[in-house]
C-alpha positions as CSV (number, residue, x, y, z in Angstrom):
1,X,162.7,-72.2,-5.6
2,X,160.1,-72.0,-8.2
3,X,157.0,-72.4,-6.2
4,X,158.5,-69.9,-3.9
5,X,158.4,-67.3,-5.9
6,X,155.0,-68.1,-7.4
7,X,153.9,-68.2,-3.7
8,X,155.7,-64.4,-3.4
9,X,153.8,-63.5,-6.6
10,X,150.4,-64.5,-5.0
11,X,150.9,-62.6,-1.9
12,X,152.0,-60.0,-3.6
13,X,149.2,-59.9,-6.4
14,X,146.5,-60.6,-2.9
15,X,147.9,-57.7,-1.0
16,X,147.5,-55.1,-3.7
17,X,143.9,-56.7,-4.7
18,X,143.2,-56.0,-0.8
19,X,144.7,-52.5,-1.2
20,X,143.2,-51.5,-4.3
21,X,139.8,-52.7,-2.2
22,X,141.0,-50.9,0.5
23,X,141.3,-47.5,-1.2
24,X,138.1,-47.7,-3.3
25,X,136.1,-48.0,0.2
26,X,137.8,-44.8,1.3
27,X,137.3,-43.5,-1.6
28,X,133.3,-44.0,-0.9
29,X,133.1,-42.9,2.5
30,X,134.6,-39.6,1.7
31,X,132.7,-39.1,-1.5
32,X,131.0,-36.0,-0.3
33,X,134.0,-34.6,0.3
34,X,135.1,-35.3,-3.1
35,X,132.4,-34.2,-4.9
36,X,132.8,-30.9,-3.4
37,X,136.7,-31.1,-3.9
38,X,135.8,-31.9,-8.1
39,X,132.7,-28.6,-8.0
40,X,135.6,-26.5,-6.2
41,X,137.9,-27.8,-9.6
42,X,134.9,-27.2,-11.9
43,X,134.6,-23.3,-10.4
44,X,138.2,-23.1,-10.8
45,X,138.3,-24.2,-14.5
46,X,135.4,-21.2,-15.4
47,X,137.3,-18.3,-13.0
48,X,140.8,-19.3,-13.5
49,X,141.1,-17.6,-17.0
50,X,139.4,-14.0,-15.5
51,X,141.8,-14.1,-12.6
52,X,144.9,-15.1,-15.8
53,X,143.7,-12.2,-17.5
54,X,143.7,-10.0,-14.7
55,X,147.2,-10.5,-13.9
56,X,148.0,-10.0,-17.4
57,X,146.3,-6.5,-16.7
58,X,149.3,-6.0,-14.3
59,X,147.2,-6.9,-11.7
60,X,148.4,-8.7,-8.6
61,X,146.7,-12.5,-8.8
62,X,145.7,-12.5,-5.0
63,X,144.0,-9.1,-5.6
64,X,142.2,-10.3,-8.9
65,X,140.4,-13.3,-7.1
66,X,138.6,-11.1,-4.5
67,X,137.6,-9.0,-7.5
68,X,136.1,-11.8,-9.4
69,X,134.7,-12.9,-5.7
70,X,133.5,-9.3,-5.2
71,X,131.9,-9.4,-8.8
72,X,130.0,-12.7,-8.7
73,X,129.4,-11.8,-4.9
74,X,127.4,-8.8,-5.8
75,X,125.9,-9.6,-8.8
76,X,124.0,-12.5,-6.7
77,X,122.9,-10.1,-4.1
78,X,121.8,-8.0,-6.3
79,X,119.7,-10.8,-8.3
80,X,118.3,-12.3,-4.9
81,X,117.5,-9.2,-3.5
82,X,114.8,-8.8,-6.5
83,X,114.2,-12.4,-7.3
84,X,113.1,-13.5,-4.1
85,X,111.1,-11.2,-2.7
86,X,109.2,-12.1,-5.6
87,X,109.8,-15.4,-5.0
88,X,108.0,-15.7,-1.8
89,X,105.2,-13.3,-2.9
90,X,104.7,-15.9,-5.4
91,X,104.3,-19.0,-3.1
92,X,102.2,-16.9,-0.7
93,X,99.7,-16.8,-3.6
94,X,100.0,-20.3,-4.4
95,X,99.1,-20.9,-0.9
96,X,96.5,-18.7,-0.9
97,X,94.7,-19.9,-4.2
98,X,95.8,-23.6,-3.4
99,X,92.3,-25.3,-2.7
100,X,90.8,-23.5,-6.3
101,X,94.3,-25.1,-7.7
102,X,92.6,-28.5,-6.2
103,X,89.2,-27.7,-7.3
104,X,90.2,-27.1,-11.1
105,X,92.7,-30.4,-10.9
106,X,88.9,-32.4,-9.2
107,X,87.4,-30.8,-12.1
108,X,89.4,-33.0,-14.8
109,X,90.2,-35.8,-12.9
110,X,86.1,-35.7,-12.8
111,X,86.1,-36.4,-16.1
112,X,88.7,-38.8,-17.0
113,X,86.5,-40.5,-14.3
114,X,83.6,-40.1,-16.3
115,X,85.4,-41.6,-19.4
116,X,87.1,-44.9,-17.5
117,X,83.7,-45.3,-15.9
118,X,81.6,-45.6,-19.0
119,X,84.9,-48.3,-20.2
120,X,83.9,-50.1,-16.7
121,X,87.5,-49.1,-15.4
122,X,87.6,-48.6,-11.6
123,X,88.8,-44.8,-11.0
124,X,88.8,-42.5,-7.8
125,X,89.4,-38.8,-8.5
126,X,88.8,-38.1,-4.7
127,X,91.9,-40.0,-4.0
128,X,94.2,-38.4,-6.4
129,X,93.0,-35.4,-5.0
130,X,93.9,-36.0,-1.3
131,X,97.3,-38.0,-2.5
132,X,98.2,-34.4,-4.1
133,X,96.7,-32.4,-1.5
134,X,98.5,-34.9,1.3
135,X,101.7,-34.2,-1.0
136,X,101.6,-30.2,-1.4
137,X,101.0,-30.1,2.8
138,X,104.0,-32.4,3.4
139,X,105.9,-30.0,1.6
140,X,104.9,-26.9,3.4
141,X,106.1,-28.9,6.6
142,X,109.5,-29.4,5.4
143,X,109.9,-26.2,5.3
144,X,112.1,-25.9,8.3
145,X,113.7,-29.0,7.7
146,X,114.9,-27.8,4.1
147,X,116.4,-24.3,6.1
148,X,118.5,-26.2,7.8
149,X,119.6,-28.4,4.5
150,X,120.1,-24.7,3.5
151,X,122.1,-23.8,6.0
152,X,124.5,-26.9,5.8
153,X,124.6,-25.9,2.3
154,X,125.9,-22.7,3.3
155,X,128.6,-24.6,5.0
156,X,129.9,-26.6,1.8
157,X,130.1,-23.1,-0.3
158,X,131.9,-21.6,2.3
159,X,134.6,-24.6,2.4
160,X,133.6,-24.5,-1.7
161,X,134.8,-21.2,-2.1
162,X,138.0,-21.7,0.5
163,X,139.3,-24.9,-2.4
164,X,138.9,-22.7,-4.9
165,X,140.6,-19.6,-3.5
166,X,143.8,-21.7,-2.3
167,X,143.4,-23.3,-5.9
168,X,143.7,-20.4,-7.8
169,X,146.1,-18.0,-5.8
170,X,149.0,-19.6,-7.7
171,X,149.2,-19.3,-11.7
172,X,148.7,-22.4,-12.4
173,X,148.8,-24.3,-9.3
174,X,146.6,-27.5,-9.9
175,X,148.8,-28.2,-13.1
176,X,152.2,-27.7,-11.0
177,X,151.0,-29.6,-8.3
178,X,149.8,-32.8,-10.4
179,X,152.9,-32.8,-12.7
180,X,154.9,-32.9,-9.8
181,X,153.7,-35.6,-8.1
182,X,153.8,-37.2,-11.4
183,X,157.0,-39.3,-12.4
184,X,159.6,-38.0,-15.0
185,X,158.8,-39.6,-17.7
186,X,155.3,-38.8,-18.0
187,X,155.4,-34.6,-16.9
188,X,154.9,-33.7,-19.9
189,X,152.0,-35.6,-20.6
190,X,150.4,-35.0,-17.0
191,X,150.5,-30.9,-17.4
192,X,148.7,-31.5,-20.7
193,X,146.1,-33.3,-19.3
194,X,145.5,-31.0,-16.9
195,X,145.0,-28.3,-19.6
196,X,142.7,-30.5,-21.7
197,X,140.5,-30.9,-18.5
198,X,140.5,-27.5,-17.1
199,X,139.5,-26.4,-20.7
200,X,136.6,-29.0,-21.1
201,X,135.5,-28.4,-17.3
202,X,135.5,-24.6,-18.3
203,X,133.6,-25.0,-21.6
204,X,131.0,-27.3,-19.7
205,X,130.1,-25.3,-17.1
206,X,130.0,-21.9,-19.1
207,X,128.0,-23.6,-21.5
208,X,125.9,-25.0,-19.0
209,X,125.5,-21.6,-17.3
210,X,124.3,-19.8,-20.6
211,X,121.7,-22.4,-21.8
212,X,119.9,-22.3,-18.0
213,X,120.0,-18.5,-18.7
214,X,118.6,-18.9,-21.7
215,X,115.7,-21.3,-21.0
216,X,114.7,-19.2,-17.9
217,X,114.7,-16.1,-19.8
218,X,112.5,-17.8,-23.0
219,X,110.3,-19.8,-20.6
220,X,109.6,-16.6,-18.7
221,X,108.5,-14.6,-21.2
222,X,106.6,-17.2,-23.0
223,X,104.6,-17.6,-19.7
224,X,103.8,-14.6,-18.7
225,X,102.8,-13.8,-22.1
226,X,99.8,-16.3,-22.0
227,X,99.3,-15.3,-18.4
228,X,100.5,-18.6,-16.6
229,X,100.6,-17.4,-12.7
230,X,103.8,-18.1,-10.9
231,X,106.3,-17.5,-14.3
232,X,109.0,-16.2,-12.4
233,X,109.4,-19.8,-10.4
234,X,107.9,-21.9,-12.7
235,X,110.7,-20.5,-15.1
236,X,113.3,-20.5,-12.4
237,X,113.0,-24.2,-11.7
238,X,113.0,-25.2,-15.9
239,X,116.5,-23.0,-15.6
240,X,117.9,-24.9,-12.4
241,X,116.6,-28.4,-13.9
242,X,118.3,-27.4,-17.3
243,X,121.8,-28.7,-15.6
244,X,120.0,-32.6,-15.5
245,X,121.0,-33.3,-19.5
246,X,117.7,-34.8,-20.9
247,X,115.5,-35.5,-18.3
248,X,115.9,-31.9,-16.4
249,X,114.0,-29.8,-19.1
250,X,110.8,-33.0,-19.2
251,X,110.3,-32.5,-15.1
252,X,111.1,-29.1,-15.6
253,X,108.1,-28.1,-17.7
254,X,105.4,-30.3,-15.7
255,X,104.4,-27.6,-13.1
256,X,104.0,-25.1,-15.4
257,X,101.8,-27.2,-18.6
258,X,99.5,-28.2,-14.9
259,X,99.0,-24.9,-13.7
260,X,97.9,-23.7,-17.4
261,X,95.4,-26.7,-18.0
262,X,94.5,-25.8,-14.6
263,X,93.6,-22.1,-15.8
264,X,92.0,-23.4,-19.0
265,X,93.0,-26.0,-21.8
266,X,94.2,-23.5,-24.3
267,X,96.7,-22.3,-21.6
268,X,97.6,-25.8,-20.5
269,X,98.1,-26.2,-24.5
270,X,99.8,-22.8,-25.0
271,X,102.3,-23.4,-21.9
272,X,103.2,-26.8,-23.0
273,X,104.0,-25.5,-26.5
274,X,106.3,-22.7,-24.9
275,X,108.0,-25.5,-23.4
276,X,108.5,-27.7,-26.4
277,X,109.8,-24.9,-28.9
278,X,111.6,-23.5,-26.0
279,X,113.5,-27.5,-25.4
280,X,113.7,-27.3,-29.5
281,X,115.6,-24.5,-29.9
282,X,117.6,-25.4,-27.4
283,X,119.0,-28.8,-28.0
284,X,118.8,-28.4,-31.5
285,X,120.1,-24.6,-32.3
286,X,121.9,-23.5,-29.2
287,X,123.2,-26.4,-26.9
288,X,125.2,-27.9,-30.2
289,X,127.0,-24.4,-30.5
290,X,127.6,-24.1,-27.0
291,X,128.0,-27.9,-25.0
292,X,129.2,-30.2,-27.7
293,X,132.4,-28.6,-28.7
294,X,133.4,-28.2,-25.9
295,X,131.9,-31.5,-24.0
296,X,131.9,-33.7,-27.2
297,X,129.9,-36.3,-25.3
298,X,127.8,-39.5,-27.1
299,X,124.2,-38.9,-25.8
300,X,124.2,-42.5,-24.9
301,X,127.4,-42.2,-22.4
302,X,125.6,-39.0,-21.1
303,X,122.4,-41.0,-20.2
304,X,124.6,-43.7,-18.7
305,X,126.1,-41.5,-16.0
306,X,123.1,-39.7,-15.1
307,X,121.6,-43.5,-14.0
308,X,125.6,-44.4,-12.6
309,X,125.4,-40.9,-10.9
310,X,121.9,-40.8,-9.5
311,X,122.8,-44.5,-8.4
312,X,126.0,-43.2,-6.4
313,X,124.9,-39.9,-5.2
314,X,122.1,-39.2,-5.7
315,X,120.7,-35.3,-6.8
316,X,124.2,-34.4,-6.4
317,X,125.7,-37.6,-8.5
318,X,123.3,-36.5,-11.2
319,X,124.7,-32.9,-11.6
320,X,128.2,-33.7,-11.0
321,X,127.8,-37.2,-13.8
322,X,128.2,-35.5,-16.7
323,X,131.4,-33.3,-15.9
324,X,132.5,-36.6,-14.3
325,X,131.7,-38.2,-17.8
326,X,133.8,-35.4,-19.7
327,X,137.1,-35.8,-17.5
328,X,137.2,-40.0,-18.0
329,X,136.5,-39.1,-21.7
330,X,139.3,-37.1,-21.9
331,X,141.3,-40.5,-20.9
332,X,139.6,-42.5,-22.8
333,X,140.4,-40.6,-25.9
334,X,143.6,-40.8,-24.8
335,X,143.8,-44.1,-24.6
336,X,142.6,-45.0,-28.1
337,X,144.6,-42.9,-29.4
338,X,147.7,-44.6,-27.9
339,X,146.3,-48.4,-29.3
340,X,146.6,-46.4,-32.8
């Protein structure tokens, strides 16, 4: 009778094992779909509290999310209808000047060739110079490959944008729905979690949104000052790569220091001191008022997803790592505070 039931216990304890395996491979296959599922509840987090506010107003809720759809809606056709016209007047002068670019880029390889060959170290500017030429070309060429990436981008937003309406049209709605699915004795506990989240997800992203403002605008102006071409993009990208905690702002800032030692070496000196103070003030003045109440995560955790992330997903696990990081936080708080 004994070893029956030890022989139940073992199927039992194989058949959930299996399961368990089971779900975490569907779990992978359909992680695209989750990501966008978890940047529609990330969206959700920052407009939810406008649209709340709204229907305080007396305004009806369905009514308030095409006005904050309207808002943002506009505001970014009014932003790309300047920005990229001067966007692609830009890159038609970097196309244009490309081969004195190359010249001035032979120019100092020329001499750190100079320098390793008087140490006797073997050094080939010319093939640096093709790599990068070969490089810049190969990018031009993927141009039409990239439109239709844009386009199937265009396609997730949409279905982006359809989550987050059918999220938010009921007060509430993500909290109902998870505290009912959750069992009695834990409701309570379930609809403040959800809270917690939505309030960390909401902090992290409008955080997130102010400090890429805030680089772009500061790295911007520093540029142009010292007459870097190509400010408008090269501080564009530094913004866009500000959402990569660490490692964004360093990748961020190489085109631009290049294209000002390029120019001459008090530029290239200049620009990468823009960058520097820029990253300074930054991480050390603004990000802690901003991020780190709100996010309160160990830079060491943070670094840890952004390699798990870029692992998993790639460019997309590396932006969505460090919300991701935020929400198992939250439970891991959680559970210390229950060993307590």
């Amino acid at each position: 009778m004994e070893n029956r039931r030890e022989a139940e216990i073992t199927v039992a304890i194989i058949f959930r094992t299996i399961l368990m395996l089971l779900v975490l491979v569907f779990l992978y296959l359909i992680r695209e779909i989750l990501a966008l599922l978890f940047i529609a509840l990330i969206i959700v987090s920052v407009i939810d509290p406008v649209v709340d506010w709204l229907q305080d107003k007396k305004i009806p809720r369905f009514l308030g999310i095409w006005i904050v759809y309207l808002f943002l809606l506009t505001l970014f056709g009014v932003l790309f209808a300047f920005i990229i016209p001067l966007i692609a007047s830009q890159f038609d002068e970097f196309s244009n000047r490309l081969p004195e670019y190359l010249q001035g880029i032979q120019v100092y390889l020329k001499a750190i060739s100079d320098y390793f060959s008087s140490q006797n170290i073997a050094f080939d500017p010319n093939q640096i110079t093709n790599q990068i030429s070969q490089a810049l070309t190969a990018f031009s060429n993927n141009i039409i490959s990239t439109t239709f990436g844009i386009f199937s981008g265009f396609i997730s937003f949409i279905a982006v944008l359809s989550l987050v309406f059918y999220m938010t049209v009921r007060k509430d709605g993500i909290k109902n729905f998870i505290v009912f699915i959750t069992p009695d004795q834990y409701k309570n506990y379930a609809a403040e979690l959800v809270i917690r989240i939505k309030n960390r997800m909401g902090g992290w992203m409008r955080g997130q949104l102010m400090v890429m403002l805030l680089v772009f605008a500061l790295d911007f102006i520093g540029l142009s000052i010292i007459g870097v071409p190509f400010a408008l993009v090269l501080a564009i990208i530094a913004g866009l790569l500000e959402i990569v905690p660490y490692v964004g702002p360093i990748i961020g800032a190489i085109p631009g220091i290049i294209l000002g030692f390029i120019i001459s070496p008090l530029t290239g000196i200049l620009a990468a001191l823009i960058y520097f103070v820029v990253q300074q003030f930054e991480s050390n003045v603004f990000l802690p008022q901003v991020m780190k109440r709100t996010v309160g995560l160990n830079p060491i955790v943070v670094i840890l997803s952004l390699l798990v992330g870029f692992k998993l997903g790639g460019v997309l696990g590396v932006i969505l790592s460090v919300p991701l990081a935020t929400v198992f936080n939250v439970f891991v708080e959680d559970f210390f505070k229950e060993k307590k």
